[in-house]
N, C-alpha and C positions, 0 to 999 in steps of 0.2 A: 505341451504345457496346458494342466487344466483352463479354463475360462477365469475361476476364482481366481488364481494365481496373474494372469495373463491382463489383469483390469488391471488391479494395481499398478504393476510394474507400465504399464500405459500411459496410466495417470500419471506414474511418478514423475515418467520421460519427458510428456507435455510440460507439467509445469517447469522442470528443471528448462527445459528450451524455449519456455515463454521466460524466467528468469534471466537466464543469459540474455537475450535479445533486450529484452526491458531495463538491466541492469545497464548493458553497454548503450543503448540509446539516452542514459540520463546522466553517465557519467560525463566529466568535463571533454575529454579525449574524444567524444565522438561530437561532442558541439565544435569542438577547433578543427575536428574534422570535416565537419559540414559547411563550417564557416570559410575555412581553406578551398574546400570545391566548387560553393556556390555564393562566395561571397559576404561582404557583413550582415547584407541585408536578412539572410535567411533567420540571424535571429529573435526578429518579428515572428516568425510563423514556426520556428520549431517547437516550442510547447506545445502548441494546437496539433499540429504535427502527430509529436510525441503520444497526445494524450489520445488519440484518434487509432493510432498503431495499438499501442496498449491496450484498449478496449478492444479493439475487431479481434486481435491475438490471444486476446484472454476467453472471449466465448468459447470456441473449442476446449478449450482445458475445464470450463464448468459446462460443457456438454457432456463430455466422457463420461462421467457418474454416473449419467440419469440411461446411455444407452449401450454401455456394456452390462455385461451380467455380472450381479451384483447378489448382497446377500443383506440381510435386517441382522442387528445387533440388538438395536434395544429403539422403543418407541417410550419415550416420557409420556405416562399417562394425565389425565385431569385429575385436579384441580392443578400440579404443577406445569399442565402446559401453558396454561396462559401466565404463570410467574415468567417464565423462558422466553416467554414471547412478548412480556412488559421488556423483559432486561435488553432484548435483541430491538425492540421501540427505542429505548433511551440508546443505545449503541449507536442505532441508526442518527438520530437525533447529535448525539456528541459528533458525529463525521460530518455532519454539516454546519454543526456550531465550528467544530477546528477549518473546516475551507472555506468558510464566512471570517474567521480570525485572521484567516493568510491572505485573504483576497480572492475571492473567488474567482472574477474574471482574469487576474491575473495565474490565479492557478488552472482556470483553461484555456487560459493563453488568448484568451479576445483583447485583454489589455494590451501585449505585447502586440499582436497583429493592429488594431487600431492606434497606436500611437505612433506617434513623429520623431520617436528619440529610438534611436539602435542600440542603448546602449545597454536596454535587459537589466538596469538593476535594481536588488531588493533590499527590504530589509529584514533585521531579522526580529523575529517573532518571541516574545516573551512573555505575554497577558496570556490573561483566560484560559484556555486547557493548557498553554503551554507552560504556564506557572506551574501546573503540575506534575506533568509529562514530557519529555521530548519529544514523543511521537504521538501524542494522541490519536491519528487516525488511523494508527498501527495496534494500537490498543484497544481501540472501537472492534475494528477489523475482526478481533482476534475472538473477544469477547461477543459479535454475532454470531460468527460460524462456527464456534464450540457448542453455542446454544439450542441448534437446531432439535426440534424436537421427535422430530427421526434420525436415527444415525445405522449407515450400513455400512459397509468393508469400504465400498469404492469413496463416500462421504467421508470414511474416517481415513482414509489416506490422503486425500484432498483434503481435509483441513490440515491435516500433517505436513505436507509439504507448500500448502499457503505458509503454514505458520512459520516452520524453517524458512522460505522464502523472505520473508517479511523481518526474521530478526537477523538473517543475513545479509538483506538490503537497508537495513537500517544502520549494520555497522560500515559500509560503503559510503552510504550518505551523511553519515558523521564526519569520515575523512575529507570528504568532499566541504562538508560547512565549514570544517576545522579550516580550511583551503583561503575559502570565504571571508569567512568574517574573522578568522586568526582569535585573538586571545579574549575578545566577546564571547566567542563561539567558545572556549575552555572554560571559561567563566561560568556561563552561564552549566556546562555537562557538569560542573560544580557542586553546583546548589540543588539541580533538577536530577530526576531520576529519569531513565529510560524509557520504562514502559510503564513500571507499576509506583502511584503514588503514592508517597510517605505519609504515616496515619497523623503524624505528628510535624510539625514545621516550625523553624525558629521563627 
C-alpha cells in the first residue's frame, strides 16, 4: 500500500479508536460502571479522570499528521492568512467563553474532586453561546480546524474525522441530556439549533 494511501487510512483508525474509548468513558453506562466497581465515591474524580485520559489519548491522533508522509493541498496566501487566523483567534476565544459558561472547574472536574457532596449534579446551561447553539464548543471546534492556513491530505483527513467524530458525539450526548434533564432538555433542542446559529430569532 503506498505511504499516501496508508496515512490516511491510520489517521482515520486512531481517531475512530480515540472516539470509541472517549464516547464510552462519558456515556452514563460506563459511570454506573465505575461506580458499581469502585464505589460512589469515584464520582468526585471521574471527570478529572475522564478529561486527563482524553487528553493523553488524543495527542497521538494529532501526532500522526505531522509524522507520516504526507502531501500540500493548498497554503492560504497573504493578506487572507491573517483573516483565517483572526477567525480561528475568536473560535479559540468562543471555547473558553462557552467552558467559563458551564463552569470551568466543574468542567475539569476540580469542583467535583474538592467538594463534599457525591452527588455530581448540574445544571443545565442556557445563556450566552448556549442561547445560540447547543453545542458551541463543537462549533468553535469546528470552525478552528477548517481554518488552518495549510491544509494537506493527512490535515484534511483529520479534520474530517474530528468533524464526523464531533457531530456523532454530539447526537450521543443529546440522548444522554435528553436522560438528564427530560422535557427542559426537549425544550430547550426546541428553540436552539445544533451547531449553526439562526440569522433571525423570535
Amino acid at each position: 500500500m503506498p505511504p499516501t494511501t496508508l496515512s490516511p487510512l491510520l489517521i482515520l483508525l486512531a481517531i475512530a479508536a480515540y472516539g470509541l474509548l472517549h464516547s464510552w468513558l462519558a456515556s452514563l453506562q460506563a459511570k454506573a460502571l465505575a461506580r458499581r466497581s469502585l464505589g460512589p465515591t469515584v464520582d468526585r474524580v471521574y471527570r478529572l479522570a475522564y478529561n486527563i485520559v482524553a487528553l493523553v489519548s488524543l495527542l497521538p491522533v494529532l501526532a500522526l499528521p505531522a509524522i507520516l508522509p504526507d502531501q500540500t493541498l493548498y497554503t492560504i496566501p497573504w493578506p487572507w492568512t491573517l483573516l483565517t487566523l483572526t477567525i480561528q483567534a475568536l473560535a479559540l476565544l468562543a471555547l473558553a467563553v462557552g467552558v467559563l459558561q458551564t463552569g470551568l472547574w466543574s468542567f475539569l472536574g476540580l469542583e467535583q474532586l474538592l467538594s463534599s457532596s457525591q452527588s455530581g449534579a448540574s445544571h443545565l446551561v442556557v445563556g450566552g453561546l448556549y442561547r445560540w447553539v447547543r453545542h458551541p464548543l463543537y462549533t468553535a471546534g469546528m470552525i478552528f480546524i477548517w481554518l488552518t492556513p495549510l491544509m494537506t491530505v493527512n490535515v484534511l483527513i483529520l479534520n474530517l474525522g474530528l468533524s464526523a467524530y464531533l457531530v456523532i458525539g454530539a447526537f450521543f450526548e443529546e440522548r444522554k441530556l435528553l436522560r438528564e434533564y427530560g422535557e427542559g432538555y426537549r425544550q430547550y433542542q426546541q428553540r436552539t439549533p445544533m451547531f449553526l446559529p439562526r440569522l433571525l430569532r423570535k
